[in-house]
C-alpha positions as CSV (number, residue, x, y, z in Angstrom):
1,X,-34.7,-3.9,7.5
2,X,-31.7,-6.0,7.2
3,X,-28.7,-4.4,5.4
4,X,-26.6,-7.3,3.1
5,X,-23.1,-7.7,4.7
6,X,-21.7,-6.0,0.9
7,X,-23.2,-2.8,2.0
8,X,-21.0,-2.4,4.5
9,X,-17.5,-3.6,2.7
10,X,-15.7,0.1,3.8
11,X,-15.5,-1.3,7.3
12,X,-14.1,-4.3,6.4
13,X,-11.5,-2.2,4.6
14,X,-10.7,0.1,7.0
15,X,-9.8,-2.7,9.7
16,X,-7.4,-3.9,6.8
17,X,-5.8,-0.7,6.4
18,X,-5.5,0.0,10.2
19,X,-4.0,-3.4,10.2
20,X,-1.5,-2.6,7.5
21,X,-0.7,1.0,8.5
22,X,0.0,-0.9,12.5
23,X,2.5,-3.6,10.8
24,X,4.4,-0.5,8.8
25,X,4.7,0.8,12.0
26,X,6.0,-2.5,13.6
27,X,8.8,-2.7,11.1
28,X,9.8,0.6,11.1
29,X,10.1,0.2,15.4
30,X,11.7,-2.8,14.6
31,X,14.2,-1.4,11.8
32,X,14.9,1.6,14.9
33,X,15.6,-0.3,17.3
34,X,18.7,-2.2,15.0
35,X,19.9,1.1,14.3
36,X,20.3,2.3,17.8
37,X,21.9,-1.4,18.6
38,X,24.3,-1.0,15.9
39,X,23.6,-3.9,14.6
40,X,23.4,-5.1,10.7
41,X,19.8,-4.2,9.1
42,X,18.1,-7.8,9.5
43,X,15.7,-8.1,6.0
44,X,14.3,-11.1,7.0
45,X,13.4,-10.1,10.0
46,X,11.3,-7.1,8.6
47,X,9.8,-9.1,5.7
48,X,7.9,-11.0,8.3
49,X,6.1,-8.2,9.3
50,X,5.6,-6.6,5.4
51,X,4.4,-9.7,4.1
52,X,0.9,-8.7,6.4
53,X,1.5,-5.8,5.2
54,X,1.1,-7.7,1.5
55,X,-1.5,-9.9,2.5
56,X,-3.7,-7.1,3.6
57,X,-3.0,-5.5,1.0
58,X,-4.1,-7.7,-1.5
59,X,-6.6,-8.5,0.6
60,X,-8.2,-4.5,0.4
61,X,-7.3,-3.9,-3.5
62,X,-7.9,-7.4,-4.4
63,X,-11.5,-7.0,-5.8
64,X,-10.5,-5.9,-8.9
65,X,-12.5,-2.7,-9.2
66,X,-15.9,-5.3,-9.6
67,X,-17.6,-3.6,-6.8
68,X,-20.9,-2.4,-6.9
């Protein structure tokens, strides 16, 4: 028997929030290691890693609550 690919949508969604929860980490490596070089917090720098982050995000939550 052949499963539909909708059956299985939790995988799909746990790659997405592995993927998230690995660019949060990112940042946050990324916001240590300014600190430690003293340097000026860089946002824009950071926001290139959140907006996955976003994406992914949107992606996972996106559905609207329509799943069945």
């Amino acid at each position: 028997m052949v499963l539909p690919i909708w059956s299985n949508w939790w995988i799909l969604q746990m790659c997405m929030a592995l993927a998230a929860l690995f660019a949060i980490i990112m940042a946050a490596g990324m916001a240590y290691k300014m600190m430690v070089k003293h340097e000026p917090l860089d946002v824009m720098k950071l926001f290139r890693v959140v907006r996955l982050v976003l994406v992914v995000s949107a992606g996972r939550y996106g559905h609207g609550g329509q799943r069945e």
